[in-house]
C-alpha positions in Angstrom: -5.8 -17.4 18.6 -8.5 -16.6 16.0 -9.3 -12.9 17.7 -6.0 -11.9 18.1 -4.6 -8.6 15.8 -1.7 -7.8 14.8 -0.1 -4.3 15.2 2.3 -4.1 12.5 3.7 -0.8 13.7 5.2 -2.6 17.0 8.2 -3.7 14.7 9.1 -0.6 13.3 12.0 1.4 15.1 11.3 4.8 13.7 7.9 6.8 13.6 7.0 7.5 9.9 6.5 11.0 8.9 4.4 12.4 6.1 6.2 13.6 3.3 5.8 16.7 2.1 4.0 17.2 -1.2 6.4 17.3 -4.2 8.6 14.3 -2.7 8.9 11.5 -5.2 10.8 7.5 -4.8 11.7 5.8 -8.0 12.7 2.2 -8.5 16.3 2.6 -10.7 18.1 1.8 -13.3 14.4 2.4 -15.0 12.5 4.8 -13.1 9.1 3.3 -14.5 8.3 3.3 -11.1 7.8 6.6 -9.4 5.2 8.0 -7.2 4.6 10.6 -4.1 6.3 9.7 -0.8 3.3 8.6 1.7 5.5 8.5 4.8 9.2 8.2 5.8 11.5 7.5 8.4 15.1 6.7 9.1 14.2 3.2 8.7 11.8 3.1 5.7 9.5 4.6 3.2 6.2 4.1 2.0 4.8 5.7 -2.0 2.7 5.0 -4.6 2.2 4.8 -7.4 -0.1 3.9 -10.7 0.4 0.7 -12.3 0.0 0.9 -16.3 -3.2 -1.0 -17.5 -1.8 -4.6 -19.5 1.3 -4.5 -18.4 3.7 -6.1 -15.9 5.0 -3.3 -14.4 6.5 -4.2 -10.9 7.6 -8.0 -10.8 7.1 -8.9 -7.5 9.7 -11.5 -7.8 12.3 -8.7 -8.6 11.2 -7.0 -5.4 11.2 -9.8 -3.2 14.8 -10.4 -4.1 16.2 -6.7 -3.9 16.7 -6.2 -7.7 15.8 -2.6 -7.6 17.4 0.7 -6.0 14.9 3.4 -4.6 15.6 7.2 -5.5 14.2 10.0 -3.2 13.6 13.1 -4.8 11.7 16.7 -4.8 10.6 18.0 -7.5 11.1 21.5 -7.2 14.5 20.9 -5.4 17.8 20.0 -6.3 17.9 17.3 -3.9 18.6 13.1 -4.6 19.5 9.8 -2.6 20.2 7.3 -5.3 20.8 3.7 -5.2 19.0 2.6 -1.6 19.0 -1.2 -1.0 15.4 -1.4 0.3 13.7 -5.0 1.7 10.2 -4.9 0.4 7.9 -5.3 3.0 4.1 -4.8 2.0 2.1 -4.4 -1.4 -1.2 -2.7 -1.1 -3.1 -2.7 -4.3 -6.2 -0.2 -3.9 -9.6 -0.7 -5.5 -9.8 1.6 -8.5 -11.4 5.1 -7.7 -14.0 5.0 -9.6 -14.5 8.9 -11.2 -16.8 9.8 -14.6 -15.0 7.8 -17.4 -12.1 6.9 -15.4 -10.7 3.8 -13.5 -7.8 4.3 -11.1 -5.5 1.9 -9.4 -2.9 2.6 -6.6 -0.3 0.8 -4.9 1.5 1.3 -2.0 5.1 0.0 -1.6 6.5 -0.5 2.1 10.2 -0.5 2.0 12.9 -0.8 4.7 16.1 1.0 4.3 18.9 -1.7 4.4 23.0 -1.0 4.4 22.5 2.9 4.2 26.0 4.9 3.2 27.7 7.8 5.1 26.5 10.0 2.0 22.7 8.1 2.2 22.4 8.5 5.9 23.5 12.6 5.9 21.0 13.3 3.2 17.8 10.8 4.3 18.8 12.7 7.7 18.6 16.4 5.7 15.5 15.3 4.4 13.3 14.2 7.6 14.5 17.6 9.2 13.7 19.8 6.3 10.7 17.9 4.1 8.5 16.4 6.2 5.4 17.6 7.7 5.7 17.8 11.4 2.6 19.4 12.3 -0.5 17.9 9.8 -3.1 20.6 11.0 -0.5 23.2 10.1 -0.2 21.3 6.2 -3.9 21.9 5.9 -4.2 25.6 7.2 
């Protein structure tokens, strides 16, 4: 079935909504992970975030096996979900961006919520109705 493509979207049970700028996930007890939120949903998140130059920052290993917590946060907001069990589902490392004089990396983390609490649950649900951006062409006007 050489021609046949895969719609990765088909598994997911929850549409993925844009985040709203100033929404951050961090990987705990560390935070040296942290980036924007690229889209959310009751069911999982997407970010990214910068990896620093010579170092091992994100051991895939670690991830694979659920040795981190994610943190959802805004920044100008007193709002925070801590400790999330997340199930890593996709790393996508970007070429860098090539601008005068400087070299950036992304990657993109594709988590699925797993084992959400009462408290987690009533806040990720506070969150999709109040920090998401429902209507894109009304972001950009």
């Amino acid at each position: 079935m050489p021609n046949e493509q895969i719609n990765w979207f088909d598994r997911r049970k929850h549409f993925r909504y844009p985040a709203q700028h100033g929404s951050f996930a961090a990987f705990s007890p560390e935070y040296h992970i942290l980036g924007p939120i690229h889209d959310i949903s009751k069911g999982g998140i997407a970010f990214y975030y910068c990896p620093i130059p010579m170092t091992d920052v994100v051991d895939k290993e670690l991830l694979v096996q659920n040795e981190f917590k994610l943190n959802i946060f805004l920044k100008t907001e007193n709002f925070f979900i801590s400790d999330i069990n997340i199930k890593l589902i996709s790393i996508i490392s970007s070429s860098p961006a090539n601008y005068p004089g400087v070299y950036i990396s992304t990657v993109r983390l594709g988590m699925q919520f797993e084992d959400l609490t009462f408290d987690q649950e009533s806040r990720l649900d506070y969150f999709l109705k109040n920090y998401i951006i429902k209507d894109i062409q009304a972001e950009k006007g």
